[in-house]
C-alpha positions as CSV (number, residue, x, y, z in Angstrom):
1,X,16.9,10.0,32.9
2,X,15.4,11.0,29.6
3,X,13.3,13.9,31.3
4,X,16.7,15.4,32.5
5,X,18.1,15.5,28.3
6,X,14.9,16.3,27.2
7,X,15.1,19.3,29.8
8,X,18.5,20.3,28.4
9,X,17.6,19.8,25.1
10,X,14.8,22.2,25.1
11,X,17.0,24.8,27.2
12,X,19.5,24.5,24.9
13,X,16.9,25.0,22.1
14,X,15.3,28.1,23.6
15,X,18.9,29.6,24.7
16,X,19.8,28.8,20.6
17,X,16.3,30.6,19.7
18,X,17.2,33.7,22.1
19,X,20.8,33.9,20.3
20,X,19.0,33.5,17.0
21,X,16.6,37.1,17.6
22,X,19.5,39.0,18.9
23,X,21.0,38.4,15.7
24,X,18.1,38.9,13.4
25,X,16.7,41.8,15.0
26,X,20.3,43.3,15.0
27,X,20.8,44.0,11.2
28,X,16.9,43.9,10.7
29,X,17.4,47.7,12.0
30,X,18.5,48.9,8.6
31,X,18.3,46.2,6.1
32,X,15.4,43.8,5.2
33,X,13.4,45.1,8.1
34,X,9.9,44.0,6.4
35,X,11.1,40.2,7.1
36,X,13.7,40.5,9.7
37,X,11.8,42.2,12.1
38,X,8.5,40.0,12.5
39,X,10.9,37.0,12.6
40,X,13.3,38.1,15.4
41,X,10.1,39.1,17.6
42,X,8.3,35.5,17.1
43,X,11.7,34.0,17.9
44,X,12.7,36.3,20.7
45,X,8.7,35.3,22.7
46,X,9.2,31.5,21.6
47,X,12.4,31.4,24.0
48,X,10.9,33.7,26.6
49,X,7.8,30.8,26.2
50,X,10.1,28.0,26.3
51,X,12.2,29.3,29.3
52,X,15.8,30.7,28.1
53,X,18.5,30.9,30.1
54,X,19.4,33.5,28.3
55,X,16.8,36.1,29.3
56,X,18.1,39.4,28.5
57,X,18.9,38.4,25.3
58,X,15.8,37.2,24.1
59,X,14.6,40.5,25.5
60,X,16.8,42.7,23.4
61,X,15.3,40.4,19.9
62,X,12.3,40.7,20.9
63,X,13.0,44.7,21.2
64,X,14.9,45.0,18.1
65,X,12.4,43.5,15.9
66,X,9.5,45.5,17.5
67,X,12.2,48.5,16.7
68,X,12.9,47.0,13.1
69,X,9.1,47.4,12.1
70,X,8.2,51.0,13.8
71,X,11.5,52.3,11.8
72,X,9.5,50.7,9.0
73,X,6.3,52.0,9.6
74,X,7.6,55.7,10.1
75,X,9.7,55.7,6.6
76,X,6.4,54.3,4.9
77,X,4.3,56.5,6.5
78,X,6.7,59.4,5.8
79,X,7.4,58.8,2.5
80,X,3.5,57.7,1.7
81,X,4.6,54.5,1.0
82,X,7.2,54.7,-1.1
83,X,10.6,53.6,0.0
84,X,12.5,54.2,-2.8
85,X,12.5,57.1,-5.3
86,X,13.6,56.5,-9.0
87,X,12.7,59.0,-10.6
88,X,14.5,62.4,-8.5
């Protein structure tokens, strides 16, 4: 009996952890990428790891906050590393 909750449980966890990326990764496209990003990506493979029902949207987290940091890289790397201008 305890192995079927514990079962739940940690679907339920892993489902909450897929839910959790999506909505990280989301708004990590244009705002506090830098910290956003790396966290929806560990979160997205944890519930890919810990078997989500909740596949494809783990999948798009996981997407998003690889997305989040190459929009980061290429404005640093575009604006050699300076992502806001003060002085123009």
């Amino acid at each position: 009996m305890s192995t079927a909750v514990s079962t739940r449980t940690d679907a339920a966890e892993a489902d909450g952890l897929a839910v959790a990326s999506f909505l990280l990764g989301l708004p990590g496209l244009l705002l506090f990428n830098i910290v956003l990003g790396p966290i929806a990506v560990v979160l997205g493979a944890l519930a890919l790891v810990r078997g989500t029902r909740r596949r494809a949207r783990a999948v798009l987290g996981l997407c998003l906050g690889v997305a989040s940091l190459v929009i980061l890289a290429v404005t640093t790397a575009t604006s050699h590393g300076v992502l806001i201008d003060i002085h123009s």
